[in-house]
N, C-alpha and C positions, 0 to 999 in steps of 0.2 A: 798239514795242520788239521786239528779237527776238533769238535767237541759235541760233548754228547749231554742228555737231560733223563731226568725219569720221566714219564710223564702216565695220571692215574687211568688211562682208557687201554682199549685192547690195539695188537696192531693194526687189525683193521679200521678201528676206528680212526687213529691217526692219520690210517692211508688217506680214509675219507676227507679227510682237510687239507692234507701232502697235494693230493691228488685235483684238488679242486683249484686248478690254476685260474681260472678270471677272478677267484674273490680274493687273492694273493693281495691285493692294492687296499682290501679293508682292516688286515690283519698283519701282515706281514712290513715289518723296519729294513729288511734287506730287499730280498727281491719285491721287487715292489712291483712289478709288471709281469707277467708271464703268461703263452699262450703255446695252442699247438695240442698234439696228438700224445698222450705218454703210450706210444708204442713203438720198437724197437727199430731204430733205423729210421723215425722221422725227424725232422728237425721243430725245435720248438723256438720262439723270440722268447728272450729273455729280457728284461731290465733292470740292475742293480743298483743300490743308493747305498755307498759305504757311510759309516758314521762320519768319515772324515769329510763328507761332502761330493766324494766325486761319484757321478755316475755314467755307469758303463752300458750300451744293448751289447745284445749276441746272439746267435744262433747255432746255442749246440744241437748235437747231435743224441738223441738217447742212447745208450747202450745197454740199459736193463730196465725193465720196468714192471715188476713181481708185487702185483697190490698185496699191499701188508706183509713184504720183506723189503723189500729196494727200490731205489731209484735213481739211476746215474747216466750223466750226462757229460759229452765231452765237448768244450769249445776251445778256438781257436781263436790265434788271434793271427791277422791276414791269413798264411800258409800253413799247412802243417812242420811242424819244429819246430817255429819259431819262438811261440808261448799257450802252451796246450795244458789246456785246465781241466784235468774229471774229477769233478763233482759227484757227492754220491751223500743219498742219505738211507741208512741201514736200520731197520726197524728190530728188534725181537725181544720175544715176550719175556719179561726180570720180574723178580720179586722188588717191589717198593720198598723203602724206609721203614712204611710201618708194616709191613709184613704182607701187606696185600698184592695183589699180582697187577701188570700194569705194561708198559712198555718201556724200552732203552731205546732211543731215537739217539745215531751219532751220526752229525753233519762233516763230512771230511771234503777237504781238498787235495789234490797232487797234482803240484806245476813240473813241467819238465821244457825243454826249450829253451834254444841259445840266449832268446832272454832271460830267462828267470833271472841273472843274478845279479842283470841291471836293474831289473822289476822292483829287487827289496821290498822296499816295506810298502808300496803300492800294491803288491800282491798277499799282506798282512789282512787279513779280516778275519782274526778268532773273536774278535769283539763283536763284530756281525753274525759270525756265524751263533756266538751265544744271545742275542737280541735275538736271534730268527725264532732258534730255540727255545725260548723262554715265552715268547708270543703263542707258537706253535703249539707248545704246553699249554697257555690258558684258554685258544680258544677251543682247542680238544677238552680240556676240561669242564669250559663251559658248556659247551654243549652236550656231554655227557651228563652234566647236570640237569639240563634241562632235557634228558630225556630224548634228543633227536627224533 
């Protein structure tokens, strides 16, 4: 699953807020907790709040972390196989709606794991992933506005 946003700043700028995992909890409708190192092979805590109410921690693992290209992370859930989540958010730089240049920001997921397909629709969050996204868009925006 996945979904993606235009949003009006450069990739880097985006990274700048992607990136700024403590202030995740002022901005952010999905993950609403997040801490840790975005460097390659650390582990970060995670917290997620789905719309439907439930929430999840975790502690993936990063596997890329390219300020102002990507960001992906794998979690587990007990064991490996069992229900492995990577996460990834891909930044690159698009032309805008109105013709001006700007970023594509797509949040994707891929479950794989003997549960998944018990998981169903508890492993559902395109609704989440477009709140994040749509958030993620204004406070990059706003802050591009005000000049940073």
């Amino acid at each position: 699953m996945s979904s993606s946003i235009h949003i009006a700043a450069t990739p880097a700028e985006v990274w700048e807020v992607l990136a700024d995992l403590p202030a995740y909890g002022q901005w952010n409708p999905f993950v609403r907790e997040a801490s840790g190192t975005l460097s390659v092979g650390e582990r970060l805590a995670v917290t997620i709040a789905s719309a439907g109410g439930r929430t999840m921690s975790f502690r993936p693992r990063v596997l890329v972390a390219e300020p102002g290209r990507e960001l992906r992370w794998l979690g587990r859930v007990l064991v490996p196989g069992l229900l492995d989540g990577e996460h990834s958010f891909v930044l690159e730089p698009a032309d805008l709606p109105d013709g001006s240049r700007g970023t594509r920001l797509t949040q994707a997921e891929r479950f794989s794991g003997l549960l998944v397909r018990l998981a169903g629709r508890a492993i559902e969050v395109g609704d989440d992933f477009d709140a994040m996204n749509a958030a993620l868009r204004d406070r990059v925006e706003a802050g591009a506005t005000l000049g940073r």
